[in-house]
C-alpha positions as CSV (number, residue, x, y, z in Angstrom):
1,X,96.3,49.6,49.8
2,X,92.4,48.9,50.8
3,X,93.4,47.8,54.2
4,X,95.7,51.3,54.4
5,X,92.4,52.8,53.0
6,X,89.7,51.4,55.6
7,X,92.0,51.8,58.8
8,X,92.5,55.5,58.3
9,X,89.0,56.4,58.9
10,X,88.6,54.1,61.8
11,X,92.4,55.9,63.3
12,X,90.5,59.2,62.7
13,X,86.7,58.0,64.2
14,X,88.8,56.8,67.6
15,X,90.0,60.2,67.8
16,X,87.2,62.0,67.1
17,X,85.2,59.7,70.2
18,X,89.1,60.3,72.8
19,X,88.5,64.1,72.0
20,X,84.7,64.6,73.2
21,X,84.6,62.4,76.2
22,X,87.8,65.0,77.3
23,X,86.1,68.1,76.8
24,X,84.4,67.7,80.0
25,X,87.4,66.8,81.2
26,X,89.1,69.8,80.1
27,X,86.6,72.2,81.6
28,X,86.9,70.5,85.3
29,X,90.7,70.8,84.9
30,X,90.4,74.4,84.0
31,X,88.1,74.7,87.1
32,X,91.1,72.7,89.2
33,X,93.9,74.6,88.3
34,X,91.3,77.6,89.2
35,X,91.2,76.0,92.7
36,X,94.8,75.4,93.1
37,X,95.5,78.9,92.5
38,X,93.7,79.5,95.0
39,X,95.4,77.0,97.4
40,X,98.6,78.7,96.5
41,X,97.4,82.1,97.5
42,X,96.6,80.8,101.2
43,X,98.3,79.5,104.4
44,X,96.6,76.4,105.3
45,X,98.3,75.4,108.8
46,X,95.4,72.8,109.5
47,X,95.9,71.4,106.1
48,X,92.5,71.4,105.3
49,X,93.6,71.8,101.8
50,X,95.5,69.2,101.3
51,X,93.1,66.8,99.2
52,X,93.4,69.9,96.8
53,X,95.5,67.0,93.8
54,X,96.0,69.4,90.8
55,X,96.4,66.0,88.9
56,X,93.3,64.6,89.4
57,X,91.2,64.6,86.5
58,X,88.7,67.2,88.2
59,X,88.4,68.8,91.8
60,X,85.2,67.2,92.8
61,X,86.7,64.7,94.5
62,X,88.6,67.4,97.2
63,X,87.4,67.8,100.1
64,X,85.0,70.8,101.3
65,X,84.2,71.0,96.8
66,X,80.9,70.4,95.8
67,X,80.3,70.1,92.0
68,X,76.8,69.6,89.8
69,X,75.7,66.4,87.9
70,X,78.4,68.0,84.8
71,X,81.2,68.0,87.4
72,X,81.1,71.3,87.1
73,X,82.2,73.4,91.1
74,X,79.4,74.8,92.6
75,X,80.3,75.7,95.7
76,X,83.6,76.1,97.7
77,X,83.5,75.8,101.5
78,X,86.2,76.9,103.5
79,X,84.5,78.8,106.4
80,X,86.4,78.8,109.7
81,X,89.4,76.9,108.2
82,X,92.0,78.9,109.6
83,X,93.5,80.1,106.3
84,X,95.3,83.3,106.0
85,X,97.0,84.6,102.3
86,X,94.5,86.5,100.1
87,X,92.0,85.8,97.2
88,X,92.8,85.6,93.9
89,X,90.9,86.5,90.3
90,X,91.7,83.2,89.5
91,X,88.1,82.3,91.4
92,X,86.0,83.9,88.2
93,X,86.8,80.9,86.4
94,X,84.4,78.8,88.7
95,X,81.3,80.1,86.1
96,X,79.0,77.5,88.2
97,X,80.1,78.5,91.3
98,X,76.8,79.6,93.9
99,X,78.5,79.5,97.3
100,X,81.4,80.9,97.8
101,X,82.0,80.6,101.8
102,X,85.2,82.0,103.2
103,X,83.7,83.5,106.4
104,X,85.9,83.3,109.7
105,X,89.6,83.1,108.5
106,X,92.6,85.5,108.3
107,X,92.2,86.7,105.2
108,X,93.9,90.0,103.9
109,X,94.8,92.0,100.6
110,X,91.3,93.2,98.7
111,X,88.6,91.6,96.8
112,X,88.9,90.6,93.4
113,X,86.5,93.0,90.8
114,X,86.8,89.3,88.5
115,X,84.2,88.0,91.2
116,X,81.6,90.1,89.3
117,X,81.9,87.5,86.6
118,X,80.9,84.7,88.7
119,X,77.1,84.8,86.8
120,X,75.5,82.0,89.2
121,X,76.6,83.0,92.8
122,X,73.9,83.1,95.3
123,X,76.1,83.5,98.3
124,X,79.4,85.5,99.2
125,X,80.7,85.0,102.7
126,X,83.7,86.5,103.4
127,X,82.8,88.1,106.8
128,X,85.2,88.0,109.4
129,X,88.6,88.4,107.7
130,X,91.1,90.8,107.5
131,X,90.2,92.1,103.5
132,X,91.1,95.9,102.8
133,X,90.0,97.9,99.9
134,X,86.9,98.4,98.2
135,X,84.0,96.9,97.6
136,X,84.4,96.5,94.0
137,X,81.1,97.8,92.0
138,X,81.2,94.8,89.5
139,X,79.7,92.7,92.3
140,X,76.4,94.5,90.9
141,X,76.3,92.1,88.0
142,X,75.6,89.5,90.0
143,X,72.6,89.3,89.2
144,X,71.6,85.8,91.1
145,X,73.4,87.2,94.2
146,X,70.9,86.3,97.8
147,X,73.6,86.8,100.6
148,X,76.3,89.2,100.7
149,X,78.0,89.2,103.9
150,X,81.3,91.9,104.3
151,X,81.5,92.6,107.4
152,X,83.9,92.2,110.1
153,X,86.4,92.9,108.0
154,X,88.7,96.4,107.1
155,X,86.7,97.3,104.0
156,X,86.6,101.4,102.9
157,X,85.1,103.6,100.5
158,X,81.8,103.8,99.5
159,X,78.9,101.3,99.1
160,X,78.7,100.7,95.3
161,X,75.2,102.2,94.2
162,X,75.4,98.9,91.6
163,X,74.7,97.1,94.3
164,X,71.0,98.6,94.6
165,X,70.3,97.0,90.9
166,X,70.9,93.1,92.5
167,X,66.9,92.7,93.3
168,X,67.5,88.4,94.2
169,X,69.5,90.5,97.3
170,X,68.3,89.7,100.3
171,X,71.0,89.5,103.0
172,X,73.4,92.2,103.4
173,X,76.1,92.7,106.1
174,X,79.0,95.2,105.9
175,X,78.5,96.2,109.4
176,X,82.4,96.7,111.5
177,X,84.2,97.8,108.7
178,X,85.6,101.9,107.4
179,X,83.0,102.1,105.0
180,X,82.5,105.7,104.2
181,X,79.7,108.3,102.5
182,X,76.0,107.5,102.9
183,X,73.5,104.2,102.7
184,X,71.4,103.4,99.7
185,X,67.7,103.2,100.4
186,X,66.6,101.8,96.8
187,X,66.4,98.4,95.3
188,X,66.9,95.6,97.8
189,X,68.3,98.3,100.7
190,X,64.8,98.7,101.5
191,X,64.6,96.1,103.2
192,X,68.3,95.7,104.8
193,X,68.0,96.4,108.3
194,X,70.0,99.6,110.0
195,X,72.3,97.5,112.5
196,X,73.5,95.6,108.8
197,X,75.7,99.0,108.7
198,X,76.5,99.9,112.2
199,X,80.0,100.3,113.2
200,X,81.4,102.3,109.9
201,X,82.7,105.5,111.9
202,X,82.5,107.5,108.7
203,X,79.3,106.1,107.1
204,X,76.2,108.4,107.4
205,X,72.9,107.6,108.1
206,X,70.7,106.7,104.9
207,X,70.6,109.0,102.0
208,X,68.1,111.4,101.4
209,X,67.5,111.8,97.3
210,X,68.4,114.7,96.2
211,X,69.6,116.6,99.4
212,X,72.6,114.6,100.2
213,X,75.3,113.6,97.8
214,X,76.2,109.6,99.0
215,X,80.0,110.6,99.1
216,X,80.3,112.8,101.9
217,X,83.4,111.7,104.2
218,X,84.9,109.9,101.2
């Protein structure tokens, strides 16, 4: 009975130790299965992709993934990869995600509003694609947010005035898109250069507070 007694504890110590050396574990898979999502949303003709193991203990090991010291993603390269398909909200689960570079692909369908959750992103490149839709005003809460590049793509609607509260922004691009109403001239779009805009047949010059409502032609 006092062996029984002594090899409980030590049954119950080994599974306390097996259960936080997988935690990490368990947040990289979460972050994997993000990623394959993902790779199931695209066309990938090149098979740039195909590193992309779902049963690998983490994704830091794929190719064009770059994670932190924690294994943790923080950015996700795929620029000029010839991938066609469309984004999924799957992404916001990357919370350490910074780059986010999709530029130069075939993308379609709209962006996801659960990218306004992704809390440390410093880049977004999705320029040069074929994404539709809006731009969806949660990106305003990215609040770490430096480049912000839309354009070249078949984006409408009106620029989100959230976006004027992002004051890290320094780089914005939604130039050759359908982009409709007026521009912002507060916050960070003080400093955004004109030709940043051009090529939006129904976007009017920049706004003139209190004389021009911002959603004219919308």
């Amino acid at each position: 009975m006092a062996v029984t007694n002594v090899v409980v504890p030590r049954v119950l110590a080994l599974a306390a130790v097996i259960l936080t050396l997988l935690s990490p574990s368990t947040s990289s898979n979460s972050e994997g299965d993000a990623l394959y999502a993902l790779r199931r949303s695209l066309n990938d003709p090149d098979n740039v992709l195909k590193s992309w193991d779902p049963t690998l203990v983490n994704p830091c090991t794929w190719f064009h993934i770059t994670c932190n010291q924690d294994n943790r993603v923080t950015r996700v390269d795929l620029g000029n990869s010839n991938l066609s398909g469309h984004l999924v909200p799957d992404i916001a689960k990357l919370e350490h995600l910074q780059y986010l570079e999709l530029y130069k692909n075939n993308i379609e369908g709209t962006i996801p509003r659960e990218l306004g959750n992704l809390n440390s992103l410093i880049s977004l490149d999705l320029y040069n694609n074929n994404i539709s839709g809006t731009i969806p005003p949660q990106l305003g809460k990215l609040k770490s947010l430096v480049f912000l590049r839309l354009n070249d793509n078949k984006l409408s609607g009106k620029i989100p005035r959230e976006l004027t509260g992002i004051s890290s922004l320094k780089v914005l691009d939604v130039s050759n898109n359908d982009l409709c109403g007026t521009i912002p001239t507060i916050g960070p779009f003080e400093r955004i250069p004109m030709n940043n805009f051009e090529n939006n047949p129904r976007l009017e010059g920049p706004e003139l507070l209190g004389l021009a409502s911002y959603d004219t032609n919308c």
